[in-house]
mmCIF file of the N, C-alpha and C atoms, coordinates in Angstrom:
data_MODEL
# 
_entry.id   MODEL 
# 
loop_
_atom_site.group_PDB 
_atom_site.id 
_atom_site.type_symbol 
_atom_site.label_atom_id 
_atom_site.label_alt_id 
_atom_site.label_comp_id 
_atom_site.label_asym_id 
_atom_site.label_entity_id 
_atom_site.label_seq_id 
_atom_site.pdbx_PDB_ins_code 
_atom_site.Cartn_x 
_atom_site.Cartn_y 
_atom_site.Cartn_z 
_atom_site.occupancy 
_atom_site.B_iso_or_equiv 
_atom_site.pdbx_formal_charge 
_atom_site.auth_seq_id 
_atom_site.auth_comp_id 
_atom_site.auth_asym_id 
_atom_site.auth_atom_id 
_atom_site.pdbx_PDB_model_num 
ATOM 1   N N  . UNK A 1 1  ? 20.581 -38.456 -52.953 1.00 0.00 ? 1  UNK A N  1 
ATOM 2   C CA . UNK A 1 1  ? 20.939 -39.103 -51.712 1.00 0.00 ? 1  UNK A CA 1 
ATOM 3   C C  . UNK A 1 1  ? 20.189 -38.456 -50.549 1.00 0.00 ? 1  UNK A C  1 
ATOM 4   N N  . UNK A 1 2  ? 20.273 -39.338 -49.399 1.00 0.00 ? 2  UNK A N  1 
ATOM 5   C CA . UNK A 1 2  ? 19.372 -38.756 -48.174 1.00 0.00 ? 2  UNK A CA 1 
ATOM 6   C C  . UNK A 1 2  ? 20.326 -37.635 -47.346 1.00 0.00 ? 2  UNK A C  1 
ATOM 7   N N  . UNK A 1 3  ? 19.648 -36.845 -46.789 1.00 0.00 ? 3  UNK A N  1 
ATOM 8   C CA . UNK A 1 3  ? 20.326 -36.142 -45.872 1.00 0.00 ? 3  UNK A CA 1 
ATOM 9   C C  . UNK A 1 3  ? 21.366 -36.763 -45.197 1.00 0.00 ? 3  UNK A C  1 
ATOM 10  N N  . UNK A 1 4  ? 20.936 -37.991 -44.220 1.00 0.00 ? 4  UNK A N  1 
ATOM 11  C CA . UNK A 1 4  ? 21.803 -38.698 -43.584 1.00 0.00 ? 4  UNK A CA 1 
ATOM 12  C C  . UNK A 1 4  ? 22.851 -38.871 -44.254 1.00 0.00 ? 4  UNK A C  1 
ATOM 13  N N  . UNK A 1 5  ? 22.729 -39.639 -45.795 1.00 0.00 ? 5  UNK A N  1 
ATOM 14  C CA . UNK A 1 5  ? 24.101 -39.901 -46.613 1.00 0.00 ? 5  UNK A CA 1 
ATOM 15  C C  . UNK A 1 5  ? 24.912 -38.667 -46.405 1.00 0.00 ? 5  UNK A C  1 
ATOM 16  N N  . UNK A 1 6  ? 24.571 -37.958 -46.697 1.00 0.00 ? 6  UNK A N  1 
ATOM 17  C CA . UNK A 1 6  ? 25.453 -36.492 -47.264 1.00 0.00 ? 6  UNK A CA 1 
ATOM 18  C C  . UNK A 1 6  ? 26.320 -35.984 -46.150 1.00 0.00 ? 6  UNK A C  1 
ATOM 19  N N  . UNK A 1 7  ? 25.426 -35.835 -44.872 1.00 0.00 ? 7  UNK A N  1 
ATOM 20  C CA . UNK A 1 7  ? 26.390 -35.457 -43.763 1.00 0.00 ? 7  UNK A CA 1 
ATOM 21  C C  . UNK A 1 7  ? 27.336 -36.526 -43.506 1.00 0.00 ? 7  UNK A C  1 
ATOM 22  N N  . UNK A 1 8  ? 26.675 -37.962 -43.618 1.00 0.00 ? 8  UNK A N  1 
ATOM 23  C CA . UNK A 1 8  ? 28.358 -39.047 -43.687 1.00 0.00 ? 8  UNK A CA 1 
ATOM 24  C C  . UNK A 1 8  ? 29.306 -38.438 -44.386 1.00 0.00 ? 8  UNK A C  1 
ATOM 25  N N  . UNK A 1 9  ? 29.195 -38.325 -45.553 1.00 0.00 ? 9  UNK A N  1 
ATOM 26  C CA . UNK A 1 9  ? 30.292 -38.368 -46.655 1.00 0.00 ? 9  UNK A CA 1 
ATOM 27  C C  . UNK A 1 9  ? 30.756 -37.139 -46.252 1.00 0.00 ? 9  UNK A C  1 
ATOM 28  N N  . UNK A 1 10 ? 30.038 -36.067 -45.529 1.00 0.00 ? 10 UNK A N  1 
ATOM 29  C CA . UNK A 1 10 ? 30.979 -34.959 -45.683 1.00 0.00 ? 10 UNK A CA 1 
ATOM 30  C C  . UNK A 1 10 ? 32.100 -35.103 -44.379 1.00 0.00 ? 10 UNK A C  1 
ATOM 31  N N  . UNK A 1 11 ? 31.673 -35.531 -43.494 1.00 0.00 ? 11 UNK A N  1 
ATOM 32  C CA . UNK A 1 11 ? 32.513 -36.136 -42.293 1.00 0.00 ? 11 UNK A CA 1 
ATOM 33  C C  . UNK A 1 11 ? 34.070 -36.601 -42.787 1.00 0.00 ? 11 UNK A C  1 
ATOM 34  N N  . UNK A 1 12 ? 34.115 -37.418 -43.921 1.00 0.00 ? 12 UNK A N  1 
ATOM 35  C CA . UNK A 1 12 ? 34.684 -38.776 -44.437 1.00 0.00 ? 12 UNK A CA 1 
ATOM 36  C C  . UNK A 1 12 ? 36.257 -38.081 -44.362 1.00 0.00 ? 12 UNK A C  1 
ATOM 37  N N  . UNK A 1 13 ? 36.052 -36.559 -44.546 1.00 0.00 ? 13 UNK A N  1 
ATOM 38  C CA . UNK A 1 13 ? 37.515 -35.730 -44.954 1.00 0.00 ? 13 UNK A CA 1 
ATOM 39  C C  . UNK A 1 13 ? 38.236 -35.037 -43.574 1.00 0.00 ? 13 UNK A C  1 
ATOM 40  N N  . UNK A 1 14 ? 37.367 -35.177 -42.445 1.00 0.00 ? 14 UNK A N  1 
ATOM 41  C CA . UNK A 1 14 ? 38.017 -34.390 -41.425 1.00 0.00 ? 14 UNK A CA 1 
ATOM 42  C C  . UNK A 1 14 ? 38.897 -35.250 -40.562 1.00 0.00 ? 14 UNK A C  1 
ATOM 43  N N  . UNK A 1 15 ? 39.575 -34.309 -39.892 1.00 0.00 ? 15 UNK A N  1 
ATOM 44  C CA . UNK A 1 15 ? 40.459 -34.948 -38.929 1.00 0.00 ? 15 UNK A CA 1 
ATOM 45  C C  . UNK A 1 15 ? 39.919 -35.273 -37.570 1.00 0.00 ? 15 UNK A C  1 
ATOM 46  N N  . UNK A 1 16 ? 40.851 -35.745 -37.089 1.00 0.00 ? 16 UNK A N  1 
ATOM 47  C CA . UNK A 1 16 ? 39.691 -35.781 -35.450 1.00 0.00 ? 16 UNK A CA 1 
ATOM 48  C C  . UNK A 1 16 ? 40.073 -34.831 -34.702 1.00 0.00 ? 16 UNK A C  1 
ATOM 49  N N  . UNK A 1 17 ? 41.087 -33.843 -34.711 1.00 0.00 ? 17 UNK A N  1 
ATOM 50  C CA . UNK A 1 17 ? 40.253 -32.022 -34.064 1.00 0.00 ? 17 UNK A CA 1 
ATOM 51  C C  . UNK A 1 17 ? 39.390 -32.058 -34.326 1.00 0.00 ? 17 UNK A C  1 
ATOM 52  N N  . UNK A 1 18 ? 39.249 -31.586 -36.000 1.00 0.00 ? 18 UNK A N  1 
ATOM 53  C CA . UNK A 1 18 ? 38.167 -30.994 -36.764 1.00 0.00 ? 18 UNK A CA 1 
ATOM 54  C C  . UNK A 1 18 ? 36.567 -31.705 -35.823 1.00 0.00 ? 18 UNK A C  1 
ATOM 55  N N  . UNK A 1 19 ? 36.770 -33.401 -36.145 1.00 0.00 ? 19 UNK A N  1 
ATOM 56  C CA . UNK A 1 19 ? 35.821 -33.391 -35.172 1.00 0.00 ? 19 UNK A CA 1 
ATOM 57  C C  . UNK A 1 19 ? 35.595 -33.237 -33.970 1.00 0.00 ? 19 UNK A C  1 
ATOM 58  N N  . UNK A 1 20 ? 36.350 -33.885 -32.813 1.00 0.00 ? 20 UNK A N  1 
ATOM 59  C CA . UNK A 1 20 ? 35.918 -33.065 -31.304 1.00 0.00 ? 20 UNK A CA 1 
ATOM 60  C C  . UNK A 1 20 ? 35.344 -31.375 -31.753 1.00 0.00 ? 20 UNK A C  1 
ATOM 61  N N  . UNK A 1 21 ? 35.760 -30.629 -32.314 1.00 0.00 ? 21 UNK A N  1 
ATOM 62  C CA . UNK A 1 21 ? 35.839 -29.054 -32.461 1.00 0.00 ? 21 UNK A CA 1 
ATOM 63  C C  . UNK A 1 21 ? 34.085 -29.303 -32.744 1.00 0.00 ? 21 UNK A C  1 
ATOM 64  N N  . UNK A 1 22 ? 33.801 -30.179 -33.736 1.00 0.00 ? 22 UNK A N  1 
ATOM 65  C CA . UNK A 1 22 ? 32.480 -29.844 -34.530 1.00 0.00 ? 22 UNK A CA 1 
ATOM 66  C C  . UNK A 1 22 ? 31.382 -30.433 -32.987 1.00 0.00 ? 22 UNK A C  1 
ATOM 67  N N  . UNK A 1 23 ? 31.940 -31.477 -32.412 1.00 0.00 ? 23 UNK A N  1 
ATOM 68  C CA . UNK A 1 23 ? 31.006 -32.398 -31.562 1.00 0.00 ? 23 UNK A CA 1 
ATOM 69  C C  . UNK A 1 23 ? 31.104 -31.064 -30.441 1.00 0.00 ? 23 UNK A C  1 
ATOM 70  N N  . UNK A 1 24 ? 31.493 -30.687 -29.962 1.00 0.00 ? 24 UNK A N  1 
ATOM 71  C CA . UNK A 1 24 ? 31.438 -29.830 -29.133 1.00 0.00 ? 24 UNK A CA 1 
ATOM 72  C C  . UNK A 1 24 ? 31.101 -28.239 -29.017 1.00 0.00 ? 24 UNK A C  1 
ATOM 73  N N  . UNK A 1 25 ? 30.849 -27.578 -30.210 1.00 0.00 ? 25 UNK A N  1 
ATOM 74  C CA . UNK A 1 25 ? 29.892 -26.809 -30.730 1.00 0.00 ? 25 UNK A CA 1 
ATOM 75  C C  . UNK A 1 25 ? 28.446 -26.982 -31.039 1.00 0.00 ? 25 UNK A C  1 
ATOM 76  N N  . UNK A 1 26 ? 28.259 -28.337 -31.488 1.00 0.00 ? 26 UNK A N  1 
ATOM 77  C CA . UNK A 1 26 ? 27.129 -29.107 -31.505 1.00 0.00 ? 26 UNK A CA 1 
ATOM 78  C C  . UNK A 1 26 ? 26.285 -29.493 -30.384 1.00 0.00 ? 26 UNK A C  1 
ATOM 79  N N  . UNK A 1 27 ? 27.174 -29.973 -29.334 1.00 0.00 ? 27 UNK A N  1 
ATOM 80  C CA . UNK A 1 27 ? 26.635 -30.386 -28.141 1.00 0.00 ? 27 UNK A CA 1 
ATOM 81  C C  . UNK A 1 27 ? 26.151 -28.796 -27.275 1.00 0.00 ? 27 UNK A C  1 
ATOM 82  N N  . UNK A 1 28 ? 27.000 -27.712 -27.404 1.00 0.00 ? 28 UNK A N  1 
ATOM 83  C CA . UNK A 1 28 ? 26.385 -26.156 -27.050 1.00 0.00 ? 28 UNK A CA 1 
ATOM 84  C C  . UNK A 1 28 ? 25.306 -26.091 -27.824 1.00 0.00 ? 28 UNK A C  1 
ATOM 85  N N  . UNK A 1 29 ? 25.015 -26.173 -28.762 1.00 0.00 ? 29 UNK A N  1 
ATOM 86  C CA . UNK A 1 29 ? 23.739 -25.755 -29.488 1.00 0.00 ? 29 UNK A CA 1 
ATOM 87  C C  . UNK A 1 29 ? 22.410 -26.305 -28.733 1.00 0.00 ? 29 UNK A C  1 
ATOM 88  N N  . UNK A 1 30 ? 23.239 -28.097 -28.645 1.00 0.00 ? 30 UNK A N  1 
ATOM 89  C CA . UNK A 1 30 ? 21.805 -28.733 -27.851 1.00 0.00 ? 30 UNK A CA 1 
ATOM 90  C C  . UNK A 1 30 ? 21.575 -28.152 -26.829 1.00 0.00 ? 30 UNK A C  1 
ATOM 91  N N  . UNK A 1 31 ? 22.281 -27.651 -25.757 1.00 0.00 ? 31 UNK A N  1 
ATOM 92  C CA . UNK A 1 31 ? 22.080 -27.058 -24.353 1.00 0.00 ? 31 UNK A CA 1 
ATOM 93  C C  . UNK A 1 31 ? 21.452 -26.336 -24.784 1.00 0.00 ? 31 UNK A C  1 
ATOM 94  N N  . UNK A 1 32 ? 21.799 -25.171 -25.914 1.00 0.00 ? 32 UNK A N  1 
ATOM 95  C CA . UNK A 1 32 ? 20.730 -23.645 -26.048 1.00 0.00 ? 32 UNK A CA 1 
ATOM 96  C C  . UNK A 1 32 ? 19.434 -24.379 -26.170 1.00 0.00 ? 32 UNK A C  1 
ATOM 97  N N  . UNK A 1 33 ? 19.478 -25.291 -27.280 1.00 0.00 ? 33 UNK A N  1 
ATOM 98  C CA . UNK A 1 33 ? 18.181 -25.724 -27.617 1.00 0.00 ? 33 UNK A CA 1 
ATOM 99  C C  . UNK A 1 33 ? 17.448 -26.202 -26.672 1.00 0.00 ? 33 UNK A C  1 
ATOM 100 N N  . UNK A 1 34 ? 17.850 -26.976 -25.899 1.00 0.00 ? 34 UNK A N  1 
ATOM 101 C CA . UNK A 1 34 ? 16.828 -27.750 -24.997 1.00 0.00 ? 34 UNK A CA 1 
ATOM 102 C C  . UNK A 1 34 ? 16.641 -26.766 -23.781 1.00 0.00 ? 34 UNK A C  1 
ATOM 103 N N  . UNK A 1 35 ? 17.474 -25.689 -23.549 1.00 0.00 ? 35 UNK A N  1 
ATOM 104 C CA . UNK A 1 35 ? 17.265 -24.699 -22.586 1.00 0.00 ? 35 UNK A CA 1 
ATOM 105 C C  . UNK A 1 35 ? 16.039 -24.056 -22.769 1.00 0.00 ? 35 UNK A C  1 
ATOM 106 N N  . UNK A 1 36 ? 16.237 -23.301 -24.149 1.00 0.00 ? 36 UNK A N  1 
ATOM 107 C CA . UNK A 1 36 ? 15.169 -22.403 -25.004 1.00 0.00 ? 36 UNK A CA 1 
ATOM 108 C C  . UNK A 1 36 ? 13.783 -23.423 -25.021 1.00 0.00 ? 36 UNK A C  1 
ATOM 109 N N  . UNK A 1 37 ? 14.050 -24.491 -25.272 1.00 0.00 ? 37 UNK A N  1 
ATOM 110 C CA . UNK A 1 37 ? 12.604 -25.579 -25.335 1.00 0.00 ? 37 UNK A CA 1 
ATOM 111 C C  . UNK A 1 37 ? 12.118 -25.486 -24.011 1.00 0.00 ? 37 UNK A C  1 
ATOM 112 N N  . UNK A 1 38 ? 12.474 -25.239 -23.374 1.00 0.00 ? 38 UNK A N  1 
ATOM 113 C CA . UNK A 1 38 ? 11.961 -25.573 -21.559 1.00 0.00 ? 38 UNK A CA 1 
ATOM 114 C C  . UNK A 1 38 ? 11.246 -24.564 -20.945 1.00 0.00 ? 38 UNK A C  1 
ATOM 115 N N  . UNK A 1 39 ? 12.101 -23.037 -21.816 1.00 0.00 ? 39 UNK A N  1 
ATOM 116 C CA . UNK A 1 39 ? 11.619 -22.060 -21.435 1.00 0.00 ? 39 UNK A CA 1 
ATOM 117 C C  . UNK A 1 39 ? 9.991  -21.766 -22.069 1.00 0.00 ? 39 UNK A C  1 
ATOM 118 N N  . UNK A 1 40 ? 10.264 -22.123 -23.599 1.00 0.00 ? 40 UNK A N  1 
ATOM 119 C CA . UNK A 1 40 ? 8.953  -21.646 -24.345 1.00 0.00 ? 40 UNK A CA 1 
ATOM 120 C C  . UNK A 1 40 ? 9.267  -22.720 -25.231 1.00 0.00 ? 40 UNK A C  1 
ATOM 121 N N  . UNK A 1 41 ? 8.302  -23.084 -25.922 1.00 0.00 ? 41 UNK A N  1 
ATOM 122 C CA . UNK A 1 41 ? 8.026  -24.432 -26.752 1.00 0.00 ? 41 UNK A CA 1 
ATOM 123 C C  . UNK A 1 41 ? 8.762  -24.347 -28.415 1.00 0.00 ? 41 UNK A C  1 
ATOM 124 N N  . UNK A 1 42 ? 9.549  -24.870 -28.389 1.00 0.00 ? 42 UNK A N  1 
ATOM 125 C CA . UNK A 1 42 ? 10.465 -24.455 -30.232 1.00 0.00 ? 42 UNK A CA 1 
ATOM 126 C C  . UNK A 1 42 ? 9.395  -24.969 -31.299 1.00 0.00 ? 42 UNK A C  1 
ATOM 127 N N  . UNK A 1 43 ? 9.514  -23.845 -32.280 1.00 0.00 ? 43 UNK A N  1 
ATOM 128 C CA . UNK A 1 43 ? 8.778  -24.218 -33.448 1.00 0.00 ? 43 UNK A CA 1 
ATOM 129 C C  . UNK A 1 43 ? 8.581  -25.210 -33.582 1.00 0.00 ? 43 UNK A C  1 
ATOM 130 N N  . UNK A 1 44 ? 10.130 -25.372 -33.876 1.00 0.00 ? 44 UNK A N  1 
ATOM 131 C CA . UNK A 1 44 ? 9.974  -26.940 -34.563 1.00 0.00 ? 44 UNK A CA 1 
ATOM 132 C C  . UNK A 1 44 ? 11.069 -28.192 -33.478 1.00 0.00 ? 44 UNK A C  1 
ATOM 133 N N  . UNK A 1 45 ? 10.261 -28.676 -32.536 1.00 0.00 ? 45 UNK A N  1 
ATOM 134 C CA . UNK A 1 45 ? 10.873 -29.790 -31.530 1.00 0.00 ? 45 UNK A CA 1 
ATOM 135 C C  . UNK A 1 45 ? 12.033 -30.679 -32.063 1.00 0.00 ? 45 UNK A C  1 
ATOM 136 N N  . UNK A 1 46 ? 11.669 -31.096 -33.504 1.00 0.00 ? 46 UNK A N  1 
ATOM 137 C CA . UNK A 1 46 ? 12.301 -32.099 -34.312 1.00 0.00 ? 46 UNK A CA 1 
ATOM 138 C C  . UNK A 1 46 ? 13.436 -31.793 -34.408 1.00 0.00 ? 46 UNK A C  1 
ATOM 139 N N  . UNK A 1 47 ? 13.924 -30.762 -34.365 1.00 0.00 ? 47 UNK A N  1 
ATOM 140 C CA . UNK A 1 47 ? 15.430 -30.220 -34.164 1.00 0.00 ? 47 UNK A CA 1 
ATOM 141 C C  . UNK A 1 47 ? 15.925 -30.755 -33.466 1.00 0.00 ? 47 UNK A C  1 
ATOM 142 N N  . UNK A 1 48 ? 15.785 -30.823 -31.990 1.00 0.00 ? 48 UNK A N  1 
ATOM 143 C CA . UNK A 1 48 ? 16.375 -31.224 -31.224 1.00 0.00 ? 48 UNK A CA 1 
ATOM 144 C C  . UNK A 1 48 ? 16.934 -32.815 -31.102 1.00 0.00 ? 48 UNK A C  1 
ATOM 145 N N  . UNK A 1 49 ? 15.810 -33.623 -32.087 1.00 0.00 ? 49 UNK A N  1 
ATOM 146 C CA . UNK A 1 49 ? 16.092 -34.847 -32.476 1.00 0.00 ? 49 UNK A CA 1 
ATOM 147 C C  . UNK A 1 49 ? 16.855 -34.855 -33.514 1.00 0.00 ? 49 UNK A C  1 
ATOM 148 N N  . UNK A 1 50 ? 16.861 -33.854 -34.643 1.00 0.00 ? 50 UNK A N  1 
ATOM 149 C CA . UNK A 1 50 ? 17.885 -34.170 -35.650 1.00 0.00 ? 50 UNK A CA 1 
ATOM 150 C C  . UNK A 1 50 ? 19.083 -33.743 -35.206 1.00 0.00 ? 50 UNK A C  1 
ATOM 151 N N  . UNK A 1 51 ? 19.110 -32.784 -33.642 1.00 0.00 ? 51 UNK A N  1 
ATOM 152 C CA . UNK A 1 51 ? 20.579 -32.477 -33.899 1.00 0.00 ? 51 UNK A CA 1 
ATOM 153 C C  . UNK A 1 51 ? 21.434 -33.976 -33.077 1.00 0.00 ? 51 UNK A C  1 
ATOM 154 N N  . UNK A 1 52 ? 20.644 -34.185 -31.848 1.00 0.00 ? 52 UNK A N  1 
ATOM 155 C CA . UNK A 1 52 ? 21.133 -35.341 -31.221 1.00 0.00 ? 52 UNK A CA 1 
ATOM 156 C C  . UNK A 1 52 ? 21.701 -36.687 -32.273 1.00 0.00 ? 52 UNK A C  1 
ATOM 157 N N  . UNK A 1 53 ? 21.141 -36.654 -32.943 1.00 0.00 ? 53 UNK A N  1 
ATOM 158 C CA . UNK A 1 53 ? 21.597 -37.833 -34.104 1.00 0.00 ? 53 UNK A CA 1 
ATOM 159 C C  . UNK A 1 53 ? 22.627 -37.568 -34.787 1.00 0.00 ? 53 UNK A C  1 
ATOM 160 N N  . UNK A 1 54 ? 23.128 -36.329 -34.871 1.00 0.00 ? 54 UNK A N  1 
ATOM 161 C CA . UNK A 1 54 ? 24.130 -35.586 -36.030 1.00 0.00 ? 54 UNK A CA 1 
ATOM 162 C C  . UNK A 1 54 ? 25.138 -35.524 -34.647 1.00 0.00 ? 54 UNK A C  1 
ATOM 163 N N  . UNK A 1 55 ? 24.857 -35.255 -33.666 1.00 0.00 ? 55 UNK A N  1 
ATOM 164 C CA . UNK A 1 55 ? 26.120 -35.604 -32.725 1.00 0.00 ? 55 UNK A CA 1 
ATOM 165 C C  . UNK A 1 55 ? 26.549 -37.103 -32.323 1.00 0.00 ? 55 UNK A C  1 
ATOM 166 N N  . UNK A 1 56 ? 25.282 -37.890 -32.651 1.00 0.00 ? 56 UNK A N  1 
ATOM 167 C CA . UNK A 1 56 ? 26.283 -39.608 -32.665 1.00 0.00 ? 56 UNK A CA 1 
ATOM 168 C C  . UNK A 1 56 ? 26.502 -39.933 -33.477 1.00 0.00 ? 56 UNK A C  1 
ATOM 169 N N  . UNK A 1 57 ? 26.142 -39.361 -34.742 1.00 0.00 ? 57 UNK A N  1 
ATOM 170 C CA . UNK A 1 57 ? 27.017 -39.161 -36.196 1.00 0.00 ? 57 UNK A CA 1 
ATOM 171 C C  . UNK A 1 57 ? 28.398 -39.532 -35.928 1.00 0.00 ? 57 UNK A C  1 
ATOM 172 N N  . UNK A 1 58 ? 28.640 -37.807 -35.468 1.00 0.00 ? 58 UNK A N  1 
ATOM 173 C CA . UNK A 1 58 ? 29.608 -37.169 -35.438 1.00 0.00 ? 58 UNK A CA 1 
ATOM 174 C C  . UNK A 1 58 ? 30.896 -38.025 -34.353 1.00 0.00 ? 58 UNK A C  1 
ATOM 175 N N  . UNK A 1 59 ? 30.302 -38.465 -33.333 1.00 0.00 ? 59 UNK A N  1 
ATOM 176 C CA . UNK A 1 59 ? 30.620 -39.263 -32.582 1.00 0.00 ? 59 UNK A CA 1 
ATOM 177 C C  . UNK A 1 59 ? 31.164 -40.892 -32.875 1.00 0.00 ? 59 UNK A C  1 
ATOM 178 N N  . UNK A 1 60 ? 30.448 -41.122 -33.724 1.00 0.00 ? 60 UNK A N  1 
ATOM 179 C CA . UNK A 1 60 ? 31.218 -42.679 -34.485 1.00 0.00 ? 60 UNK A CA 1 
ATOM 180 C C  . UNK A 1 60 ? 32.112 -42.231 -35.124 1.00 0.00 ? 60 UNK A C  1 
ATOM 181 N N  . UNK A 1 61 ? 32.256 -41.156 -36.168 1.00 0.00 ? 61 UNK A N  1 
ATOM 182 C CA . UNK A 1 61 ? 32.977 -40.993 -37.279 1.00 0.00 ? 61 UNK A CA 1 
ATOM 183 C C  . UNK A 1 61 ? 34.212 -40.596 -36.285 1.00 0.00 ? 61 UNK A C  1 
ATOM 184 N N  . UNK A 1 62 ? 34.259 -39.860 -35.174 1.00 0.00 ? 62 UNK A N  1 
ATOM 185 C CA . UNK A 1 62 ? 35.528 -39.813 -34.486 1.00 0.00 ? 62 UNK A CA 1 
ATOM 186 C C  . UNK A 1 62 ? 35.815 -41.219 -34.298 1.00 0.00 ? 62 UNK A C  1 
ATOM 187 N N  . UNK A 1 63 ? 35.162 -41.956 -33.447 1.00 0.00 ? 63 UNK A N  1 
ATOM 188 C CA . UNK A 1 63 ? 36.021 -42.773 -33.119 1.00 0.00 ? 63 UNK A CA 1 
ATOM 189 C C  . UNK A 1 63 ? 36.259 -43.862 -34.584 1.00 0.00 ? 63 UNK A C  1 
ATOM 190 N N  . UNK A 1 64 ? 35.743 -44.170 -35.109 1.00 0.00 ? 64 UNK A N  1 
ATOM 191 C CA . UNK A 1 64 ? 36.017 -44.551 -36.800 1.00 0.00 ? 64 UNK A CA 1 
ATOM 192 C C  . UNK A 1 64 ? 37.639 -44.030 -36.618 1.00 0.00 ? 64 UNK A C  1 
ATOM 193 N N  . UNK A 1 65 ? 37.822 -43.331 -36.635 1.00 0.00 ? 65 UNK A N  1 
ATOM 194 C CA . UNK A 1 65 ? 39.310 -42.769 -37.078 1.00 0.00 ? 65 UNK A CA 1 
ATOM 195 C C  . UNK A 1 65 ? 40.074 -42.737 -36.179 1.00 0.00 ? 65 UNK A C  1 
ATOM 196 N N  . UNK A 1 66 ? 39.534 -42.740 -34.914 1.00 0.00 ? 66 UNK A N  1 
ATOM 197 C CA . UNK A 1 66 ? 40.506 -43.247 -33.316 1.00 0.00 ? 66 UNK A CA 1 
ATOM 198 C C  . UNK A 1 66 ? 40.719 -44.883 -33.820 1.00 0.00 ? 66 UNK A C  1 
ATOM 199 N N  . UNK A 1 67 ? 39.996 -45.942 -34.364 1.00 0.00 ? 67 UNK A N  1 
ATOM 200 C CA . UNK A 1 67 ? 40.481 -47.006 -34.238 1.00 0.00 ? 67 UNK A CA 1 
ATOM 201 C C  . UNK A 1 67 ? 41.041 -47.116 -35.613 1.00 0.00 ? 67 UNK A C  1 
ATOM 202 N N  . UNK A 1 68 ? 41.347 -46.601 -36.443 1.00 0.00 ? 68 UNK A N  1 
ATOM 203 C CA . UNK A 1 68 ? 42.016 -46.776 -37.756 1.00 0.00 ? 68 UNK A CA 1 
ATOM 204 C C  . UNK A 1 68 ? 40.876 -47.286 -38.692 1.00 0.00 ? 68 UNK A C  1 
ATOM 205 N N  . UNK A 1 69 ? 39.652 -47.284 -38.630 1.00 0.00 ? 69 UNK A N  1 
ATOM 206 C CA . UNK A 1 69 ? 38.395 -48.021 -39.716 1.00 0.00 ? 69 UNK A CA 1 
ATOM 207 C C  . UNK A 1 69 ? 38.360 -47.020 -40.755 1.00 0.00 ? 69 UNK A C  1 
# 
């Protein structure tokens, strides 16, 4: 399976603390990251795109479970 699959399915078991808790540790990381990018250029840029995607992941799958889906 693809990366993408895998982080779905692992989502599939949490609660929605669990997620706000995860989306909002996530969203600190991006600040470091895009801070640290501004300052000096990150290895690898693509990070910053894979993490943004893993926070609207993370972001449907909450509300997924705010509306009962």
């Amino acid at each position: 399976m693809s990366k993408k699959h895998d982080f779905a399915q692992s989502l599939q078991g949490l609660s929605e603390a669990d997620l706000k808790v995860k989306i909002k540790e996530d969203e600190m990381r991006m600040k470091k990251l895009t801070f640290a990018h501004a300052i000096a250029p990150l290895e690898n840029p693509q990070s910053i795109r894979a993490l943004r995607r893993d926070i609207a992941r993370l972001k449907t799958q909450l509300r997924k479970t705010q509306i009962g889906a």
